[in-house]
C-alpha positions, 0 to 999 in steps of 0.5 A: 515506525512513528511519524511525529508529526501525525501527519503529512501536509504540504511542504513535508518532506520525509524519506525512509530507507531500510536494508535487509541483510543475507538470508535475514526477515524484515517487518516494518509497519506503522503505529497507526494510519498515516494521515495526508492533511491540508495543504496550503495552495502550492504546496506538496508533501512528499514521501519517499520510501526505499528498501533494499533486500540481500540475497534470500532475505524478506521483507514485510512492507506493512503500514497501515492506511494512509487516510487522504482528507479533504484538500491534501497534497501528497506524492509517494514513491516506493522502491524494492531493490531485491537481490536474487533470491530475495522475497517481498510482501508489500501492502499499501492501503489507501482511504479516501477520507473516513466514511464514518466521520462523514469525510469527503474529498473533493479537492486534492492532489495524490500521486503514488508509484510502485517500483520492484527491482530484482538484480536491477531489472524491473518486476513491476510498476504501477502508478495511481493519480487523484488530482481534483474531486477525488470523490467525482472519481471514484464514483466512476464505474471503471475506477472505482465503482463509489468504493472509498478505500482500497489496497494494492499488495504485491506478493513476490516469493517462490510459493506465489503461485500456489498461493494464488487459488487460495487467495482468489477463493477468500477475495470479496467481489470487488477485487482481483489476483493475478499471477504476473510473473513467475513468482510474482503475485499482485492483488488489489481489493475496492472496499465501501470504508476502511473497516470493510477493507480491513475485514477482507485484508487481514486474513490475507495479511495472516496467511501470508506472514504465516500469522505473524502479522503485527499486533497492531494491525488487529481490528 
């Protein structure tokens, strides 16, 4: 997927549907990183995103980043609906400003929502907000501890849970798996930049595609 605007800023409204077939394999990701810009006061970009999965098919939801810079404004929402028998990776990285372009965020607005369906009833949902010195925030020990980049992945398959001591095993300090439901892995890594994410990302990335992973997600 390419955005042809290069980026997200106040006033943008972008949506993204997509349908997985019966017993068929999706991978969408993105050229390059997502870029949350300036906004003019008052206003917000938003982005919507909504994938349905048929009966034993998979989905692969992998962009890459999205960088937030200094005063943007952005709501996201990401819905799975997936069918019995249906299987999902989902991955979304997230930076806050780049570290080595000497970028901070200390003014912004950013409010993000997970929502995983299977046969209507909900497997999970989680929801981030940032609204204000985004950088004060994640300096705070119990949210961030100075970390500037960080991912959340949900990993719903049958194999979930005999990928889980793997996964925890190839973990850097500062993140977490755990097995939230039957087939139902969820894992989030804090990183000092997005070099230092992508460093701890991408092995989980290539064991879990089984070393499919788009080209363009290589360091």
């Amino acid at each position: 997927m390419i955005n042809t605007a290069g980026g997200i800023t106040g006033g943008d409204d972008m949506q993204i549907a997509a349908q997985v077939g019966k017993g068929a394999n999706l991978t969408l990701t993105s050229q390059t990183a997502e870029r949350a810009y300036r906004a003019q006061p008052g206003e917000v970009g938003k982005l919507q995103t909504k994938l349905t999965v048929a009966a034993a098919g998979h989905v692969n939801w992998l962009p890459q980043e999205t960088i937030l810079f200094q005063s943007c404004a952005l709501r996201r929402r990401l819905e799975v609906d997936l069918a019995p028998e249906a299987s999902a990776l989902v991955v979304e990285p997230l930076v806050f400003g780049r570290k080595a372009m000497g970028e901070v965020v200390t003014q912004g607005l950013f409010q993000d929502q997970i929502l995983l369906r299977r046969d209507g009833q909900v497997l999970y949902r989680d929801a981030m907000r940032f609204d204000g010195d985004m950088q004060a925030q994640l300096d705070r020990p119990h949210v961030a501890a100075g970390a500037r980049a960080l991912v959340s992945l949900i990993y719903i398959a049958p194999d979930a849970p005999g990928q889980l001591a793997q996964l925890r095993a190839m973990l850097p300090d500062q993140a977490g798996a755990s097995l939230i439901g039957e087939d139902l892995l969820v894992l989030r890594i804090l990183a000092t930049d997005a070099h230092d994410l992508r460093r701890s990302l991408l092995p989980i990335l290539n064991r879990l595609t089984r070393d499919t992973l788009p080209r363009c997600w290589m360091i």
